[in-house]
N, C-alpha and C positions, 0 to 999 in steps of 0.2 A: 258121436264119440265112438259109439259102436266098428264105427268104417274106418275110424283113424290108425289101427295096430294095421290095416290091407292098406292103407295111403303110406305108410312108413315101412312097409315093406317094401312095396311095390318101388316106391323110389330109392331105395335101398339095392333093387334089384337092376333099376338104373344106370343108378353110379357106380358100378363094377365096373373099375377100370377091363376097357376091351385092348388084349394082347393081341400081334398079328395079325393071321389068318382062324382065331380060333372060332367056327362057327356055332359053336354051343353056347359060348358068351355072346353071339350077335345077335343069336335068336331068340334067349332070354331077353336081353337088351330090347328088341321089339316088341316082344311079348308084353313087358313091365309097360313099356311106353304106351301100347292100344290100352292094357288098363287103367293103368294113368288118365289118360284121354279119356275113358267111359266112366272113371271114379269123377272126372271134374263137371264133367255132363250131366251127367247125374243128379249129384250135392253140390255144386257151385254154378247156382245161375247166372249167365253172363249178361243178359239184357235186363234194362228195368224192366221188360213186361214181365220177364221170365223171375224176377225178384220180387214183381207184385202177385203173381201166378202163386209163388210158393209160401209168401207170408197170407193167400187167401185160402191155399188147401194148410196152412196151420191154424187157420183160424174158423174154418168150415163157411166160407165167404164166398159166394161162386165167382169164380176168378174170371169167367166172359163178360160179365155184368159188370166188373170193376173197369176190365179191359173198356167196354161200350164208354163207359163213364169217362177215361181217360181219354178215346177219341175225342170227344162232345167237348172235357172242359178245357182240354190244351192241345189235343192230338198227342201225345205223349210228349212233349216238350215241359221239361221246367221251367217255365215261367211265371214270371210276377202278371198278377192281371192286365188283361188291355182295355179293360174299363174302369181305370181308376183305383179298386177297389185293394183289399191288403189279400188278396188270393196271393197262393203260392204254388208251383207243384207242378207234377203231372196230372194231380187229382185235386186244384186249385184251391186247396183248403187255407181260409182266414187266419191272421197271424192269434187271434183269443182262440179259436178251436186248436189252433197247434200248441198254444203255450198251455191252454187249460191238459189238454191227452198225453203232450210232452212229460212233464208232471206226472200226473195220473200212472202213465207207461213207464215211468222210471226208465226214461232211454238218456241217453249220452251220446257226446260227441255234436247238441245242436243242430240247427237247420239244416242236415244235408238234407239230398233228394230223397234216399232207403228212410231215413225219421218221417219224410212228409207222406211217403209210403205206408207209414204202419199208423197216422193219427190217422189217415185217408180213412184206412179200410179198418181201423180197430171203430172211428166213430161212423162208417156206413154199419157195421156190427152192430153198434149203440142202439142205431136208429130203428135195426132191423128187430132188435130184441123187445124194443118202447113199442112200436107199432104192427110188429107180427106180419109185415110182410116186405117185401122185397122195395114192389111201388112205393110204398108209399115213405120206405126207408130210404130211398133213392130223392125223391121229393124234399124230406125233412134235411137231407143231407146238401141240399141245395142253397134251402131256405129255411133251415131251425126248426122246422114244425111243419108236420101236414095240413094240410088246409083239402077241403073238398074241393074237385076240379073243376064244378062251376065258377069256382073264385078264381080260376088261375086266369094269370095274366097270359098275353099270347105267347110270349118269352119262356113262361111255364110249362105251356100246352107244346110249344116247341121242341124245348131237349126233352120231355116226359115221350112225348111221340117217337123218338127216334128208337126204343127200346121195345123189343117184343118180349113183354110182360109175362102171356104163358110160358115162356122158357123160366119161368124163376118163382112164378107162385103159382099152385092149382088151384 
């Protein structure tokens, strides 16, 4: 909100009707338009990564590790699971974990992609806060619960390996 009185300037500065040859209004006119351009860059993420990036730095969530997450469980495509299952997303979360954090999150507007974004990484948060670290919030976020990695299935051992863990927990 703070940025909004420079966004309603700036395109204020805009929309000056340009007379003629008058080069002081053209150059304003450019001037407004590069800030314009750096104000939307800035505060309006345009890709989901860049949407999941900035709901991770509001949530203190490290936004590579969501990223990693995103490769593994769709490549970042919205899609419904391709095994069977009630996955959703780019970050493939269950229609009970959406509807329970949906809820919870008091968000609106239903299943878009930005809602399946913030149950994602508000319940990798969850996971991360119950079990104190990263791994094993990554795990739980999988599959509901940590489990010791002698139990993991090779499916477990699989996406858990894809991820270099000292970048996230010391």
């Amino acid at each position: 909100m703070k940025h909004l009185k420079w966004l309603v300037l700036l395109i204020g500065m805009v929309s000056l009707p340009f007379v003629g040859k008058n080069n002081a209004a053209a150059e304003k006119n450019k001037f407004a338009a590069k800030k314009i351009e750096e104000f939307r860059k800035r505060y309006a993420p345009q890709t989901i990564k860049e949407i999941s990036d900035s709901i991770c730095w509001s949530l203190g969530v490290p936004h590579e590790l969501v990223r990693e997450i995103g490769d593994n469980e769709s490549n970042w495509r919205c899609i419904r699971s391709l095994s069977g299952g009630t996955d959703y997303g780019d970050l493939q979360v269950i229609d009970e974990t959406f509807d329970y954090w949906y809820k919870r999150l008091n968000l609106k507007g239903g299943k878009t992609r930005k809602n399946y974004l913030l149950v994602g990484i508000h319940y990798l948060k969850y996971q991360h806060n119950r079990y104190g670290s990263w791994e094993k919030a990554r795990y739980a976020y999988a599959r509901g619960f940590w489990k010791n990695p002698s139990n993991w299935t090779d499916l477990e051992h699989k996406f858990m390996s894809k991820i270099d863990w000292s970048k996230y927990d010391s």
